[in-house]
N, C-alpha and C positions, 0 to 999 in steps of 0.2 A: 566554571572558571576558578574560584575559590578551591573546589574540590583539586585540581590540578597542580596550583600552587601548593596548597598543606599536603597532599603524600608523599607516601614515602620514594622520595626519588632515587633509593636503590635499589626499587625492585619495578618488573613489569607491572603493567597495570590493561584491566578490561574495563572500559568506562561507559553505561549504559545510559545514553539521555534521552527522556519518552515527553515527545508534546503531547498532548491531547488534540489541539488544532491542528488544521480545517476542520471544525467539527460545530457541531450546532451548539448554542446559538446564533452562528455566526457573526460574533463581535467584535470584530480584528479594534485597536485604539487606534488612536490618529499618531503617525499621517497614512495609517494604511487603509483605514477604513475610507478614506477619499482617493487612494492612489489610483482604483479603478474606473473608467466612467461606464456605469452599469448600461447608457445607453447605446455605449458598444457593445455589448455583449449578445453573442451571433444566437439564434434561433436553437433551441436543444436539437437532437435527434428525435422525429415523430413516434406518436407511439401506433406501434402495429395493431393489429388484430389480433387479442389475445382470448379467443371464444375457444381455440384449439388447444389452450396451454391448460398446464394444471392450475389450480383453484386459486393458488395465490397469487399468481399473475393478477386473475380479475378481480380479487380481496384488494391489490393496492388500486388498481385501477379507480374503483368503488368506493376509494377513501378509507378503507377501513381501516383501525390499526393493525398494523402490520410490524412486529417485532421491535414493538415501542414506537415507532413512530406513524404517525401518518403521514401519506405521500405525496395526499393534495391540499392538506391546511397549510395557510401562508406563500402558498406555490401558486395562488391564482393569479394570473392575467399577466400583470408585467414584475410583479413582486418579485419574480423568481429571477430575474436581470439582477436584483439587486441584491440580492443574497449570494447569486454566483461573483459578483463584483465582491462582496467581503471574503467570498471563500479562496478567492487570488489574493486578497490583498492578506490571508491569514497566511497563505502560502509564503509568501512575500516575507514577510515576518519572522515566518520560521527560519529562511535560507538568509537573514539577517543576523539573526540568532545566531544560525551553525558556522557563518561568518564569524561570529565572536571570538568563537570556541577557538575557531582554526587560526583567527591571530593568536592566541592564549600558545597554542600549540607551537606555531611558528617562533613567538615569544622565548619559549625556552629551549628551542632548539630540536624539538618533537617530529617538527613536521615531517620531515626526510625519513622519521623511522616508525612510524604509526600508519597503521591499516586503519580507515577510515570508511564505514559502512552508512549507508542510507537507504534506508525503505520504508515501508506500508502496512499496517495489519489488512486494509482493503479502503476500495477507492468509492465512492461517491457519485451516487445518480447523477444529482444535478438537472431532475426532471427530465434526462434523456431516458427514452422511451415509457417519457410520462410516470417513471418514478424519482425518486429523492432517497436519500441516506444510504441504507447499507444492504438492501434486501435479498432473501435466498433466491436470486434470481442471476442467471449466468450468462448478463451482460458484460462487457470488457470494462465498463466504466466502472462497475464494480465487483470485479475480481481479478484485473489487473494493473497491478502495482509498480510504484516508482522503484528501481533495485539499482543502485552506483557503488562501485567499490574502490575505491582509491586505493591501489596497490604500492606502498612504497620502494620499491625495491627496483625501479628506474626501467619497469617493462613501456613499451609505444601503450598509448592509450589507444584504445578501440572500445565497437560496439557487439556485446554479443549478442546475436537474435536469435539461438535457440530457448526452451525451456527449463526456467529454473522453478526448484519450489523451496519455502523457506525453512525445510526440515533439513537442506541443507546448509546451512548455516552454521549452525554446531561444529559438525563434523570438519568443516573447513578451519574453525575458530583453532581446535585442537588438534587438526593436523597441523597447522602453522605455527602452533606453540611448541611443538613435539611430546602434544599427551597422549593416553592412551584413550580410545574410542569407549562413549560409554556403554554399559551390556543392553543391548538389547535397542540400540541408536538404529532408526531406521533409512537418516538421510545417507550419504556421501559426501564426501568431500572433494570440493573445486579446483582444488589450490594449484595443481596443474595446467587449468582453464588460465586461471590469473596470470602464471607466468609464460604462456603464450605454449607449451607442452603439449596440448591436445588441443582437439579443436570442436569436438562435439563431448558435451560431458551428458543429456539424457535424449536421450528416441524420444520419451513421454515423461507426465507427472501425471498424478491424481490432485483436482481440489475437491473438499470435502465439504459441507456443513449441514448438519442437526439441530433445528431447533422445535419446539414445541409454537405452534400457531393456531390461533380460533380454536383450540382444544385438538389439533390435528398436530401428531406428527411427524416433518417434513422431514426427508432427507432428499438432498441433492448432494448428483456425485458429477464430475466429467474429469473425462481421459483429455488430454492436451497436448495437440503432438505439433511441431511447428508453422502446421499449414491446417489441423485439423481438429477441432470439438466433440466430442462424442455425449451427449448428457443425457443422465439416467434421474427420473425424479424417483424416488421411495416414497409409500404408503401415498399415493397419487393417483387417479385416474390417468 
């Protein structure tokens, strides 16, 4: 908000604001930390039978660490109510926040002419299928992310349900500025989505990630097409 009021107000501006939360240790302050009553909070997703998956599946299962965190410390019994109660109320918090911004915006007259974006680098177990935090594992809970674009330019709001991935992003940023694409940019650009132009912008995407686990490895890949998962593990049984 401060940043808003001091630039320079004659020229465009790209303005990047990064929380860190919902993220461990999940500490939301008051009054968000009471907003939730953890004793509602409904039963995770079970966890399956994971004897058939590759290795890290049963490394979290087993507690082990698993790419900084562990899956089952502090998740035992009912704990995990209460943690998912501060990771709403952290939620809570932020869309408080991004409230601020957009009176700030409205404030000086912005709102009508600012593209407003919101998303996720990745979503959060929450002990559904008996893990927590952020693991190479291609559950929905966590690899599929919040994505809102508030288009100013006075199109009907709607929801789109095909696949998006967030290497598109870019490309839309500077198609809508009218820059030039940069060499060697692999996403596409939306911006035709936005204004209601097209009405399918991918068949598929690819999500990706490599990281080094128990001295092993891992690469998980899946193809993602609106109705369909395809997932490949690397250096895996």
């Amino acid at each position: 908000m401060n940043w808003l009021e001091s630039r320079d107000k004659s020229r465009p501006f790209f303005l990047w604001m990064s929380f860190a939360d919902p993220h461990q240790p999940f500490a939301p302050p008051r009054p968000y930390c009471d907003m939730y009553d953890y004793t509602e909070i409904p039963d995770p997703i079970p966890a399956e039978d994971v004897s058939a998956k590759p290795p890290h599946y049963r490394w979290a299962r087993e507690g082990k660490p698993y790419g900084g965190y562990n899956t089952n410390e502090n998740w035992d019994n009912e704990q995990f109510r209460e943690i998912v109660a501060h990771y709403y109320g952290l939620t809570t918090f932020i869309d408080d926040a991004m409230g601020r911004v957009f009176e700030e915006l409205a404030r000086q007259g912005l709102w009508e002419n600012t593209h407003v974006v919101f998303t996720s680098d990745h979503g959060e177990g929450l002990k559904d299928h008996g893990v927590a935090a952020k693991p190479m594992m291609s559950y929905e809970c966590v690899t599929r992310v919040p994505f809102y674009w508030r288009n100013p330019s006075g199109c009907t709001p709607r929801v789109y349900d095909g696949v998006m991935t967030h290497l598109d992003l870019t490309p839309t940023f500077l198609d809508l500025a009218g820059a030039e694409p940069l060499v060697g940019m692999e996403g596409r650009s939306f911006s035709d989505i936005l204004i209601g132009e097209r009405a399918v912008h991918r068949d598929a995407v690819f999500v990706e990630r490599i990281s080094v686990l128990n001295g092993t490895v891992m690469k998980v890949k899946m193809l993602i097409t609106e109705d369909w998962k395809l997932l490949h593990y690397g250096s895996a049984p």
